[in-house]
PASEBA-1860 file (N, C-alpha, C; in nm, 3 decimals):
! residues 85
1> XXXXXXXX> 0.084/-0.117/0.000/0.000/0.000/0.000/0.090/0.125/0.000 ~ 0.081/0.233/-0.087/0.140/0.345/-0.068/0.140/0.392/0.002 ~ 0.186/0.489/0.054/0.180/0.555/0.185/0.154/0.734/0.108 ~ 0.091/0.797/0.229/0.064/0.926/0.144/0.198/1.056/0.263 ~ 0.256/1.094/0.214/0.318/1.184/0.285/0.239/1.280/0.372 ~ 0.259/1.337/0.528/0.176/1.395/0.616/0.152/1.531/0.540 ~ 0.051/1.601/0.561/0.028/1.730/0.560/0.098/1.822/0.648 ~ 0.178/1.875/0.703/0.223/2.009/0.790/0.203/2.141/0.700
9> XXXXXXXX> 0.127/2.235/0.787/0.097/2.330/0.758/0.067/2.425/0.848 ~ 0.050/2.522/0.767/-0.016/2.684/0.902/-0.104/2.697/0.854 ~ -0.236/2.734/0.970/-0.375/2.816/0.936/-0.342/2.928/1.005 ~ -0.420/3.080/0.859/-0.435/3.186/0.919/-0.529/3.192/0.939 ~ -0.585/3.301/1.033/-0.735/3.275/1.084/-0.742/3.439/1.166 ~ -0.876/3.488/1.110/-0.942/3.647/1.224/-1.055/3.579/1.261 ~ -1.045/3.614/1.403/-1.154/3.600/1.452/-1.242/3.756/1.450 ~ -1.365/3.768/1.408/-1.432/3.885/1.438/-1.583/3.863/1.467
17> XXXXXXXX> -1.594/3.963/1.519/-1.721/3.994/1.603/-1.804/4.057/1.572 ~ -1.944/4.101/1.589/-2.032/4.181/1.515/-1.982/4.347/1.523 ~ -1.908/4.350/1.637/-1.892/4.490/1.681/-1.770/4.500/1.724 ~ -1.653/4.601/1.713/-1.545/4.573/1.785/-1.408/4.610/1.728 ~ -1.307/4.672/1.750/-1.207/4.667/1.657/-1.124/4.514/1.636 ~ -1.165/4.409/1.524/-1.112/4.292/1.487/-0.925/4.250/1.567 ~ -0.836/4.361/1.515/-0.735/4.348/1.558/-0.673/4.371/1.680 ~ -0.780/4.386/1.775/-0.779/4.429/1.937/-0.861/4.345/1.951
25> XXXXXXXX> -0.901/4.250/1.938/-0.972/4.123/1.938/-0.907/4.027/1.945 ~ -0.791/4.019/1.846/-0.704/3.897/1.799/-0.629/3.887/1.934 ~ -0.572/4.033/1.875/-0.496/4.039/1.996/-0.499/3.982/2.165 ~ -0.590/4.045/2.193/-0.701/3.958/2.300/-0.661/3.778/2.288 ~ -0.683/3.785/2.194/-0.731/3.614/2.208/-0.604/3.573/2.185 ~ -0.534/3.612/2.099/-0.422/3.542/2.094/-0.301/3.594/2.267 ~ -0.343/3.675/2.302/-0.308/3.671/2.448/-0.343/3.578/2.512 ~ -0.475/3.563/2.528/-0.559/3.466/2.630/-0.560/3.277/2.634
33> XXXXXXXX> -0.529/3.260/2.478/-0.482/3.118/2.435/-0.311/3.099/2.478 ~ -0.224/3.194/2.476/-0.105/3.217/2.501/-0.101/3.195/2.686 ~ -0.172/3.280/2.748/-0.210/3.261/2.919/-0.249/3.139/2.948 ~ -0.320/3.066/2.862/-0.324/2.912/2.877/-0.265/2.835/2.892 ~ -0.142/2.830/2.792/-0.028/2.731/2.762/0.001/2.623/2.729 ~ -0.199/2.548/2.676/-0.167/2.436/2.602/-0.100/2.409/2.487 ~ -0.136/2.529/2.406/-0.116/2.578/2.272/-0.037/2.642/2.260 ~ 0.011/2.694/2.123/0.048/2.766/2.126/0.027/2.799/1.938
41> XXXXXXXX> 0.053/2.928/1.937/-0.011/2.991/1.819/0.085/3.142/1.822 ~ 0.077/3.212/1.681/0.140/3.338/1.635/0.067/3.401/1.593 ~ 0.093/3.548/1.565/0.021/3.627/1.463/0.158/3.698/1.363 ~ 0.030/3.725/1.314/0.157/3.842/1.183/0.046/3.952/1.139 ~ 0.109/4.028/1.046/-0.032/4.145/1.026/0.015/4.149/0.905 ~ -0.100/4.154/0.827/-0.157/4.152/0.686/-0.235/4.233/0.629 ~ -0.153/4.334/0.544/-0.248/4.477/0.497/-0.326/4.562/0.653 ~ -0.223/4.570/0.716/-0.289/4.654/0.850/-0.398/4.548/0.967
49> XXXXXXXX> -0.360/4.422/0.901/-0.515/4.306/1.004/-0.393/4.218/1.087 ~ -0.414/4.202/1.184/-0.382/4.126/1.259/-0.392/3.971/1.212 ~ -0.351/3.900/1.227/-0.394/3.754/1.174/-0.312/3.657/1.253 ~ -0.423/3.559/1.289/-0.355/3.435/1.356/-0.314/3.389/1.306 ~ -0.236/3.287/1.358/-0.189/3.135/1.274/-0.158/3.053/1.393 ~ -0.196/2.898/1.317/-0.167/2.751/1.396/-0.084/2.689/1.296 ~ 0.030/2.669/1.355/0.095/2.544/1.293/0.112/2.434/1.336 ~ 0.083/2.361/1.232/0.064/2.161/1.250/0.218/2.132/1.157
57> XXXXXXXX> 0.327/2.115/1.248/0.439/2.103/1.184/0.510/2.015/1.201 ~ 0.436/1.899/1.268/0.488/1.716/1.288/0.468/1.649/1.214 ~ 0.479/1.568/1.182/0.408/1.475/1.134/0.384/1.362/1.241 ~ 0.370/1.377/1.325/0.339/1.314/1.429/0.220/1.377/1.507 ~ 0.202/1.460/1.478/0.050/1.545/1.548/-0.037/1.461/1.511 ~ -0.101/1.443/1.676/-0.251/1.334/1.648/-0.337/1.399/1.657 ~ -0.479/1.387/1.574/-0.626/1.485/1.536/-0.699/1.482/1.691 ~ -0.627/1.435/1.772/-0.703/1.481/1.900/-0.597/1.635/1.991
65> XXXXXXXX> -0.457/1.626/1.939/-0.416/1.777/1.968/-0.495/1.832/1.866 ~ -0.544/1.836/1.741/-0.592/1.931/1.707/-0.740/1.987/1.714 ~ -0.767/1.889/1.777/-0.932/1.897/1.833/-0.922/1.990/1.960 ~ -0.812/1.941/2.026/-0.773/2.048/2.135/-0.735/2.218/2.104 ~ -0.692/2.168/1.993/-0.688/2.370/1.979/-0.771/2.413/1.908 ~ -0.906/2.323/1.882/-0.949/2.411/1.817/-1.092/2.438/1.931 ~ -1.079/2.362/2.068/-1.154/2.362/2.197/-1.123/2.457/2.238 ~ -0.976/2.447/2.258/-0.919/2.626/2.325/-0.955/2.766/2.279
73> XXXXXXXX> -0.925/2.752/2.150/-1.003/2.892/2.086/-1.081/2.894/2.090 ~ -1.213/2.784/2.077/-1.300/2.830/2.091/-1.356/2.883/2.233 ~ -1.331/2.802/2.360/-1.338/2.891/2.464/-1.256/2.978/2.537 ~ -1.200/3.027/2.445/-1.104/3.195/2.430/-1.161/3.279/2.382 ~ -1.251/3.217/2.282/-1.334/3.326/2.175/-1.479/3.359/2.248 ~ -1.535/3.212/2.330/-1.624/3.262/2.367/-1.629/3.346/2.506 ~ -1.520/3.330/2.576/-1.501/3.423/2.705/-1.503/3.546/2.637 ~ -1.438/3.589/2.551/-1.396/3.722/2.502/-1.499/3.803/2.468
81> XXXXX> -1.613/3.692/2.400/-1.768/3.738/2.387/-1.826/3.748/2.519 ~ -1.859/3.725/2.590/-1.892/3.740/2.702/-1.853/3.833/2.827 ~ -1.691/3.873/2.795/-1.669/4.009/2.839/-1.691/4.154/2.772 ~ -1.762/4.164/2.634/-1.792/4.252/2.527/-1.926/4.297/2.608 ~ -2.033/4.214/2.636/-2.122/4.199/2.693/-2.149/4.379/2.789
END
């Protein structure tokens, strides 16, 4: 059977909100996932936007770390909603 070579890669990613400056948002969150310390994640800025990124750069990463970061952000994202409030 062939074997297929792993995928490693980066996702960029904004999180935004109905209301809010987007890049004081990121920021935010990419603080708040960072205060965590399961994860870990970057930004860069793109045409003046803030922008996340995750990199999957093992090939040994199992789809349950990545289920995990994508648990974390999401309750990073939703605290963050909830202090907008």
């Amino acid at each position: 059977m062939a074997r297929t070579p792993p995928d490693l890669s980066v996702v960029s990613f904004c999180y935004v909100l109905e209301r809010g400056d987007a890049n004081e948002i990121n920021q935010r969150l990419l603080a708040a996932v960072l205060r965590d310390s399961r994860i870990f994640i970057t930004s860069t800025k793109t045409d003046e936007t803030i922008v996340l990124r995750l990199g999957v750069l093992c090939a040994a990463t199992h789809l349950d770390t990545i289920k995990l970061a994508l648990e974390i952000l999401g309750q990073k994202a939703m605290e963050l909603r909830q202090e907008g409030r």
